[in-house]
N, C-alpha and C positions, 0 to 999 in steps of 0.2 A: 744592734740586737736583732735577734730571725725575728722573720716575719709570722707573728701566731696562726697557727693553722685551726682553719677556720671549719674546717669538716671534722666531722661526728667519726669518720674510719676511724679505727687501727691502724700502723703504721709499720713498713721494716725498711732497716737499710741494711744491706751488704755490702763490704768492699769484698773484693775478688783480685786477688793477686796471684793466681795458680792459672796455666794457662793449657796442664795437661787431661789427657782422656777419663783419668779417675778422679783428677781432681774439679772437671769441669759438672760432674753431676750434683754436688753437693750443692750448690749457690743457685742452679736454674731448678733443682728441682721443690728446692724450699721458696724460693720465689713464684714459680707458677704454683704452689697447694695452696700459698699467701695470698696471692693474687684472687684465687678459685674462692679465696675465703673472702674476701670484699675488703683484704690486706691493700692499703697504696705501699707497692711498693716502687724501690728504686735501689740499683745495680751500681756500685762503681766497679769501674776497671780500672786497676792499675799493675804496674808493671807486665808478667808472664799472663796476667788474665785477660790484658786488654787482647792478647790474639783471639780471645774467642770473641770477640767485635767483628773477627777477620770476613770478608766474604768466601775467601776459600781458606777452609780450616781441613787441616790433616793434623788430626790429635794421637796422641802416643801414651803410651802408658807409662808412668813413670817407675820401673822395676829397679833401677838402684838406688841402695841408700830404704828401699821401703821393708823391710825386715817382717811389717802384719800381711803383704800379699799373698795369701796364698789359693791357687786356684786350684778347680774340682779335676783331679784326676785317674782315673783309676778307681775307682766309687770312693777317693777319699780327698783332701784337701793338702795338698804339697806347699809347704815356702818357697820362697826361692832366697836362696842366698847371694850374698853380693858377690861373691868370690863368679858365681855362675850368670851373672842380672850383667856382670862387668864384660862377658864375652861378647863379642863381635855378633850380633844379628839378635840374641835374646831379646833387646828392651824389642824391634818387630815383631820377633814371634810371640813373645807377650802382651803386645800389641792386635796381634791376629787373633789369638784366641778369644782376646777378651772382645772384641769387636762379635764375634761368633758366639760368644757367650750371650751377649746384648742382644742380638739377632734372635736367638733361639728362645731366651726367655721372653723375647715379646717387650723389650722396655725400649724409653724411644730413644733416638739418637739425638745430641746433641742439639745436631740442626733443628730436627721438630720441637725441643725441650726451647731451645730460643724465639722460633718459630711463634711456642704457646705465649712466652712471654712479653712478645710485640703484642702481641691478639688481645693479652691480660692488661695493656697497658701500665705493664711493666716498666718504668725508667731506667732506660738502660745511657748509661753516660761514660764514655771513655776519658782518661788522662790526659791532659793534656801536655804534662811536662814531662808523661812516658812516652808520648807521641814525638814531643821533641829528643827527648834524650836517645830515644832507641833510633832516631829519622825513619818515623817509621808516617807515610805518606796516608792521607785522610780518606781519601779517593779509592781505597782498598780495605776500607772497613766499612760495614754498612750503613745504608743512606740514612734510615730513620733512627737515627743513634744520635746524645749529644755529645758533644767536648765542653769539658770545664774542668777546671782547676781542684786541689783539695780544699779549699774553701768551699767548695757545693757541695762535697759529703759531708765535710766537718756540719754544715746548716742542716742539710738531712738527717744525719745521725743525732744532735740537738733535740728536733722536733719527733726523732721514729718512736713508739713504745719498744721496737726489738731490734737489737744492732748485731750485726753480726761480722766477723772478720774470719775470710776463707783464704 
């Protein structure tokens, strides 16, 4: 049986299994507003997500397959279709722009969004059987991060008042 948690917070857990540029804002940025709110929260990663544990992250956008992307051009808002997302250098240049789009509106990146979330004393815990399955080496994810198993989310998620899966 978990262990009752013995503080008066509110609680969130997130798993994260998305590991690209549009899908990496949704989980750090609802983690650090939680945090900001006197939320304990705590982070899983697993599979595509655990890369943003990475120390060096080069995040992409994901343009195919996403049929709601559509960004500002021309003073209007374009899709992009797969047929076009599927050519050779798109998902980069949709990748550029939207880096530049981030840039220009003033929102932070990634890094700083994670950054908040060590600072928030945020739990940030990586996979451990994505760690193995992918061989993907400990030593190249950040230092103040945990490893544990899906039994540590399964106990968190128990205990959170908000669960959430990204």
């Amino acid at each position: 049986m978990p262990e009752e948690n013995t503080s008066n917070a509110k609680s969130m857990s997130l798993i994260v299994t998305k590991g690209s540029l549009d899908w990496a804002y949704p989980p750090f940025i609802l983690a650090t507003t939680a945090a900001s709110m006197g939320l304990d929260v705590s982070m899983f990663f697993t599979f595509y997500g655990l890369g943003l544990l990475q120390k060096k992250m080069d995040l992409e956008v994901t343009a195919l397959g996403n049929p709601a992307m559509k960004m500002p051009m021309a003073g209007m808002h374009i899709g992009m279709p797969n047929l076009i997302a599927a050519m050779p250098g798109v998902g980069s240049m949709a990748t550029g722009m939207m880096k530049n789009m981030i840039e220009k509106k003033g929102v932070a990146s990634i890094e700083e969004l994670r950054e908040e979330a060590i600072e928030g004393d945020v739990r940030l815990i990586g996979c451990q059987m994505t760690l193995d399955l992918f061989e993907i080496k400990r030593d190249t994810l950040l230092d103040n991060i945990e490893i544990a198993g899906a039994a540590t989310y399964v106990e968190n998620a128990l205990e959170a008042d908000i669960n959430l899966f990204i």
